[in-house]
Residue frames relative to the residue before (quaternion, step in Angstrom):
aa qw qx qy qz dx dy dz
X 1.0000 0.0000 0.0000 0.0000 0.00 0.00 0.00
X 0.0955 0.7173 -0.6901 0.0104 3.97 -1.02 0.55
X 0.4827 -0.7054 0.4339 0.2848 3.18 -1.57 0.37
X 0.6869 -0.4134 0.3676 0.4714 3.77 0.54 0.14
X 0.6620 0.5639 -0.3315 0.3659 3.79 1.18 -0.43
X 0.2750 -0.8571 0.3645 0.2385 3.03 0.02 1.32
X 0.3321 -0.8216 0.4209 0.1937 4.34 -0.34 0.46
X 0.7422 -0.1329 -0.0930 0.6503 3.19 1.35 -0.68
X 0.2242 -0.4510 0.7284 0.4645 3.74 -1.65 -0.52
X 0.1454 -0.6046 0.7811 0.0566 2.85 -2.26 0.91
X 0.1915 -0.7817 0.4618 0.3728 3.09 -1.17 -0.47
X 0.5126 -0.4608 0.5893 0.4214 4.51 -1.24 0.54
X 0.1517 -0.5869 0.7945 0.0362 4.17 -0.65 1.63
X 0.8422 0.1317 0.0707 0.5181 3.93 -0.21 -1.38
X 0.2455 -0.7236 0.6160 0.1916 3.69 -1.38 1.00
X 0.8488 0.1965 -0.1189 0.4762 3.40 0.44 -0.53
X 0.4535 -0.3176 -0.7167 0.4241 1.99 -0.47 2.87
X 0.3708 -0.7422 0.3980 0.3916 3.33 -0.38 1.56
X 0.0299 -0.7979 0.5943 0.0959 3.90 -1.24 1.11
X 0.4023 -0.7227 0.5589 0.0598 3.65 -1.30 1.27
X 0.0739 -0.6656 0.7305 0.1336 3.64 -0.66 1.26
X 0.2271 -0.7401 0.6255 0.0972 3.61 -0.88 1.29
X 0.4840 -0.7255 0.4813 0.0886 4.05 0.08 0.83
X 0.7802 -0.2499 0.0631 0.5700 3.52 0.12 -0.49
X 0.3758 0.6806 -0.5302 0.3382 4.12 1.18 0.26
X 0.3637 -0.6148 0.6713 0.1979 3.65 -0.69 1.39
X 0.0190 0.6703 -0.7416 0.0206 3.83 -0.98 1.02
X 0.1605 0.6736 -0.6389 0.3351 3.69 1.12 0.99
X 0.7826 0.2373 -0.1640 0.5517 4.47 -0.03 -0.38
X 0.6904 0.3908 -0.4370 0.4239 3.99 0.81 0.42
X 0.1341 -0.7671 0.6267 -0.0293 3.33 -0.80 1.53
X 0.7769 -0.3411 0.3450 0.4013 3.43 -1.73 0.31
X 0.8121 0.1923 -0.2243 0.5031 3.17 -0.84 1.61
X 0.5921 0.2785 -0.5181 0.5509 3.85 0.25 -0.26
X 0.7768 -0.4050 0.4756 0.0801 2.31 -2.86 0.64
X 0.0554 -0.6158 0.7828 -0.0712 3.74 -1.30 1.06
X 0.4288 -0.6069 0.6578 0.1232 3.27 -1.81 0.96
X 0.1782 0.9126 -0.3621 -0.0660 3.15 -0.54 0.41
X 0.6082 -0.3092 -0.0993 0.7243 3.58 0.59 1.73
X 0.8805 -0.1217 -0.0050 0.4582 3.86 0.30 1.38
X 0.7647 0.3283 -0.0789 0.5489 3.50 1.31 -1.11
X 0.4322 -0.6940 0.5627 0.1221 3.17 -1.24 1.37
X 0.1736 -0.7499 0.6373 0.0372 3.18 -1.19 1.40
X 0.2612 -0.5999 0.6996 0.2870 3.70 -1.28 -0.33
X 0.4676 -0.5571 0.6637 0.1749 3.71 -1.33 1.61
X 0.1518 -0.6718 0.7246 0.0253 3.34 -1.36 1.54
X 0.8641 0.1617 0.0969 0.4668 3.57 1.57 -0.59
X 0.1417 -0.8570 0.4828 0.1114 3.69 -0.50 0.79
X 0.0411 -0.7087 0.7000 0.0776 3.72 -1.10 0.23
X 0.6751 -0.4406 0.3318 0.4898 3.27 -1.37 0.11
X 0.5961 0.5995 -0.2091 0.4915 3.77 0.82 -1.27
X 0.9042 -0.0657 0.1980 0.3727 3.13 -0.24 -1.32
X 0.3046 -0.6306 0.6632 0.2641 3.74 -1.19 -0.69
X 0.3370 -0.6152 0.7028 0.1186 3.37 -2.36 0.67
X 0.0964 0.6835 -0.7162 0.1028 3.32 -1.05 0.93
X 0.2614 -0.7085 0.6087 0.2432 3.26 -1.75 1.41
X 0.4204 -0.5631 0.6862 0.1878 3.54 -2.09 0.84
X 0.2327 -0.7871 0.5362 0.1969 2.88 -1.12 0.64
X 0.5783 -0.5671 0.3772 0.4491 3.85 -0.82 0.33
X 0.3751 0.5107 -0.4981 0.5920 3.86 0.76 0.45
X 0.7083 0.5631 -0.2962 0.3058 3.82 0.16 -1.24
X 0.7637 0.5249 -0.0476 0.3728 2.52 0.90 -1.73
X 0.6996 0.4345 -0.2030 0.5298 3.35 1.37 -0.60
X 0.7948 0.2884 -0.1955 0.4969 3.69 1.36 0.27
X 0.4259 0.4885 -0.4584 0.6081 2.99 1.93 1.23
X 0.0010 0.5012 -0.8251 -0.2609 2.90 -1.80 -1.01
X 0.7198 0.5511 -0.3401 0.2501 3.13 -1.92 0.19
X 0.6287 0.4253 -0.0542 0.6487 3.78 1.94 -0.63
X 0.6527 0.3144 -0.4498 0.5223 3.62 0.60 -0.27
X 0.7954 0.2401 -0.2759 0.4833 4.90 0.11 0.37
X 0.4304 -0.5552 0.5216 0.4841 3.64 -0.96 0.91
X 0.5965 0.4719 -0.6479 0.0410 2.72 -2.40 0.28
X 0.8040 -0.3985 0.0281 0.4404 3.66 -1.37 0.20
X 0.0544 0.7429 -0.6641 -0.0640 3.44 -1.41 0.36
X 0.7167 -0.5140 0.4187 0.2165 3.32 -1.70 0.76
X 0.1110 0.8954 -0.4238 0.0794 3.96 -0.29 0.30
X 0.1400 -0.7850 0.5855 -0.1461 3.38 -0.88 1.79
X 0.4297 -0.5784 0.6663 0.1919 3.36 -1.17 0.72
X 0.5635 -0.3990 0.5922 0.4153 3.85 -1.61 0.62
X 0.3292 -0.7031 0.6000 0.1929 2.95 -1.52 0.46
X 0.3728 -0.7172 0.5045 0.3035 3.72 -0.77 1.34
X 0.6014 -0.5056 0.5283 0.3218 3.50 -1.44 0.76
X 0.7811 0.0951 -0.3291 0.5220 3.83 -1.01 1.53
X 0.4452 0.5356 -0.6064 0.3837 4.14 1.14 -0.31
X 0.5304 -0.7291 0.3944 0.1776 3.21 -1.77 0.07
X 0.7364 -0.6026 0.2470 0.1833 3.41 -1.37 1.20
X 0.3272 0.9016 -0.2153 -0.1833 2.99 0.90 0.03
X 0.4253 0.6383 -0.1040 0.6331 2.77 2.22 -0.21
X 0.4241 -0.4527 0.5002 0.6041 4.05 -0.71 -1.45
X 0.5521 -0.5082 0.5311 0.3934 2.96 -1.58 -0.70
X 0.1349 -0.6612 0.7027 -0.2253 3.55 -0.76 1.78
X 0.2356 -0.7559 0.6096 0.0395 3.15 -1.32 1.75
X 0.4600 -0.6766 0.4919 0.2976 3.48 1.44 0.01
X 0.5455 0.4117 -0.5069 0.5253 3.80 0.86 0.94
X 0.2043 -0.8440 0.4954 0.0243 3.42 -0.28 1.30
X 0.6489 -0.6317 0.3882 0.1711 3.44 -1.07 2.24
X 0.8531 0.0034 0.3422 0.3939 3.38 0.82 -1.65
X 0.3576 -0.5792 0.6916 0.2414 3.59 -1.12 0.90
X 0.2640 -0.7238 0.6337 -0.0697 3.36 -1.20 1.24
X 0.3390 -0.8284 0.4436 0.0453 3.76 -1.14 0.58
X 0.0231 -0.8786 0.3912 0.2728 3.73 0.51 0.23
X 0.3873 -0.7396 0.4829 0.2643 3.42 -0.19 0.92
X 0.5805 -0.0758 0.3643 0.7243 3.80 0.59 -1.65
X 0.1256 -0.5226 0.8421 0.0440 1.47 -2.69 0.97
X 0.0295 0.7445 -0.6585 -0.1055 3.52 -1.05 0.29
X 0.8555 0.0541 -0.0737 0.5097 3.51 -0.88 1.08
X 0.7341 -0.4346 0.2446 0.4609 3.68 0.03 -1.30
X 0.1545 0.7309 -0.4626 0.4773 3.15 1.90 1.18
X 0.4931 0.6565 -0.5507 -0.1505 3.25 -1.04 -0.40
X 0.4818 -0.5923 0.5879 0.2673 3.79 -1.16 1.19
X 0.1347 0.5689 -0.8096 -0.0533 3.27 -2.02 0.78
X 0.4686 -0.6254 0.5909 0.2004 2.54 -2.23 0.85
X 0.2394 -0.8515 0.4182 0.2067 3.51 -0.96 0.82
X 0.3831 -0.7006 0.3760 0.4702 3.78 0.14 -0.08
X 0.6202 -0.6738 0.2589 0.3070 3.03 -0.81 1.91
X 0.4662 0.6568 -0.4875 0.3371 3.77 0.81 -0.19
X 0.7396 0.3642 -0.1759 0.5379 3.69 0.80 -1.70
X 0.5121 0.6220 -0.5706 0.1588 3.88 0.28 -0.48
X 0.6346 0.5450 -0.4276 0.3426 3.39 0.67 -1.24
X 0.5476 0.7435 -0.2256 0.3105 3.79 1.13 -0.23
X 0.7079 0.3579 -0.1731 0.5838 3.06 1.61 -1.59
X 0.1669 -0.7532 0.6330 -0.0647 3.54 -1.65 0.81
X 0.5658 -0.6126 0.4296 0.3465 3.36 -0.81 1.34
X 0.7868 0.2309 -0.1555 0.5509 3.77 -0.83 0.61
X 0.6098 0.5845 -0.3656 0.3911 3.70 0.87 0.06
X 0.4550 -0.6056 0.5587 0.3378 3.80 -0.96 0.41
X 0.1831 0.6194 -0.7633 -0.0133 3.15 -1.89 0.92
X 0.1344 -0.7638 0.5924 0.2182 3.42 -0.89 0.00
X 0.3395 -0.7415 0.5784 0.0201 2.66 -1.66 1.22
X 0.8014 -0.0817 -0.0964 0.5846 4.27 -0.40 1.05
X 0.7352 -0.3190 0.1631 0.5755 3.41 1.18 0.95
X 0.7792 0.4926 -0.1771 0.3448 3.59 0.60 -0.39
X 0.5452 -0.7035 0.3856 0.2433 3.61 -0.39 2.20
X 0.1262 0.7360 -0.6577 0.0991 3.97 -0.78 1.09
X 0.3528 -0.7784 0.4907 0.1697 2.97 -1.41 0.70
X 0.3016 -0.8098 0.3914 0.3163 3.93 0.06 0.67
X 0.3647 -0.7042 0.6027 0.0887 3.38 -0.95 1.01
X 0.7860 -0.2267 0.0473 0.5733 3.88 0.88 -0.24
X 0.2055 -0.5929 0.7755 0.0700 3.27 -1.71 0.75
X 0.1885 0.4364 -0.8665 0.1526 3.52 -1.76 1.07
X 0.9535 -0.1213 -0.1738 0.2142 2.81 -1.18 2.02
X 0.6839 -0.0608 0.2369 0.6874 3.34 -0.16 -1.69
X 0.7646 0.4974 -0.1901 0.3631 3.50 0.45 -0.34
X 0.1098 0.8392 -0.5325 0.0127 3.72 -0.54 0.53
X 0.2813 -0.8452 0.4468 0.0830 3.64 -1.17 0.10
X 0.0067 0.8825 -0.4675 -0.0513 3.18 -1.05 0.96
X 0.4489 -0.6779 0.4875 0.3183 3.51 -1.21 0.40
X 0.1453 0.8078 -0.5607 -0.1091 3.44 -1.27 0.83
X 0.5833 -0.6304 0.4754 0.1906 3.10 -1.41 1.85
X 0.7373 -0.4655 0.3422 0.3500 3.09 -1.81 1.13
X 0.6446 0.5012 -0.3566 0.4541 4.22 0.77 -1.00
X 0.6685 0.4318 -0.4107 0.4450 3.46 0.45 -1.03
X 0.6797 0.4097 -0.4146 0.4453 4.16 0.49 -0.74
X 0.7507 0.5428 -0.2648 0.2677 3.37 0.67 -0.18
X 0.7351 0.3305 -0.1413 0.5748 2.84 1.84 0.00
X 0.6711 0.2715 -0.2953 0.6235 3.43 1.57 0.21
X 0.5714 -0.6325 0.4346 0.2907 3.29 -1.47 -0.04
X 0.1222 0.8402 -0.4065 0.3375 2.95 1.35 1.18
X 0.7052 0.5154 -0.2204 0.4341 3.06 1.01 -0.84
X 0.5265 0.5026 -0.4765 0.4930 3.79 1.20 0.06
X 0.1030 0.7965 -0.5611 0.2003 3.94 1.22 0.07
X 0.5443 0.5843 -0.5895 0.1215 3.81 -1.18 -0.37
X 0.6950 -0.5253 0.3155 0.3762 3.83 -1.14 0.33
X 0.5944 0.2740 -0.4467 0.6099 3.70 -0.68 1.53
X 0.7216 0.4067 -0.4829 0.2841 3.59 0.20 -0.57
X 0.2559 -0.7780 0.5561 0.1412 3.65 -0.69 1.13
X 0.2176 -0.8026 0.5550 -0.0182 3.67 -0.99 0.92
X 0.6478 -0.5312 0.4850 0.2509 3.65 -1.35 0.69
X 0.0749 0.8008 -0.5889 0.0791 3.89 0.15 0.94
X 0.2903 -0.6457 0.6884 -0.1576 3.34 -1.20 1.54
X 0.2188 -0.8278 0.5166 -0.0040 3.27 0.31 1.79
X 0.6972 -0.4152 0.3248 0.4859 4.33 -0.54 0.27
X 0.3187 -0.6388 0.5718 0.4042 4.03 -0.62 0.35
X 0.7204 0.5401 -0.2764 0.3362 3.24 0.53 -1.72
X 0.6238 0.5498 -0.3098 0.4612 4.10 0.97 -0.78
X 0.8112 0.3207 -0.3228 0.3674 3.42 1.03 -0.59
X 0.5746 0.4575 -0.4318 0.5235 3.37 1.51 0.02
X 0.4967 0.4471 -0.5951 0.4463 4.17 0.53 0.00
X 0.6537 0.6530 -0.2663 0.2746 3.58 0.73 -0.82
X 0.6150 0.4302 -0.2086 0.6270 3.13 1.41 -0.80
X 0.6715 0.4483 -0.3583 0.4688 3.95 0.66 -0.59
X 0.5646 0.5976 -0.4440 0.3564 3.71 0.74 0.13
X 0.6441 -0.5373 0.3944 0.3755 3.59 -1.10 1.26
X 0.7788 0.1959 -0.3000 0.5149 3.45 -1.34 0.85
X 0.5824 0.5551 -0.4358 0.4035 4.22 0.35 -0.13
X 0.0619 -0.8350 0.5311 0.1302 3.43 -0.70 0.70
């Protein structure tokens, strides 16, 4: 489990065993086997170095990401420890959907979701986009929109945003399990 808050950018040096130079992420408390976000998608650590960690993707992964199969920057979270804080939502780092940016203008920017997950997002609701906790400002249809502040571009790789770039969307936990408890849902 993590909260959307991203901790460090790293960057994908080698994809295949996919390896992570983590920059300033203390991996002093991450041993063999716990959980790393990684631009949205939760890996398991097959390996440590001083710098960084290896984790394998599987070909399932790969084909319902983007953003993990060529080196360059990604977003990066430690598991969260049971009582640490929330600061973000709760994000399990299995990602819903490949996502579309339509526009940006200024610190707007509009994704498309894939018409499966929309019925999910909600104005004022949490989704996260390459790993990182956002709040939506509007939904018209398949499409919805968010604002990012000067801190968030400055610390994620949000800021490479612009229309065509498609992203790792992490649709609400809590919406899809009220969704399933409604009468008639099996």
């Amino acid at each position: 489990m993590f909260t959307g808050i991203v901790q460090a950018v790293g960057r994908i040096v080698r994809t295949n065993p996919l390896e992570i130079d983590t920059a300033g992420l203390d991996l002093a408390d991450v041993a063999l086997g716990d959980s790393i976000c990684v631009q949205g998608v939760c890996l398991t650590v097959t390996a440590t170095r001083p710098r960084g960690f290896t984790a394998d993707v599987s070909e399932e992964t790969l084909r319902v990401t983007t953003g993990l199969e060529r080196p360059g920057s990604v977003n990066l979270e430690k598991a969260l420890a049971l009582g640490g804080k929330i600061g973000g939502h709760l994000v399990t780092g299995h990602v819903d959907g490949v996502g579309e940016v339509l526009r940006r203008a200024g610190s707007v920017v509009a994704v498309r979701v894939p018409k499966p997950l929309a019925r999910y997002v909600a104005a004022k609701g949490s989704i996260c986009i390459d790993g990182v906790s956002l709040t939506v400002n509007r939904v018209d249809g398949d499409a919805f929109e968010v604002n990012l502040i000067p801190h968030t571009l400055e610390v994620t790789t949000l800021a490479r945003l612009a229309p065509g770039v498609r992203v790792n969307l992490e649709v609400d936990l809590i919406a899809r399990y009220v969704e399933r408890m409604l009468p008639g849902r099996e």
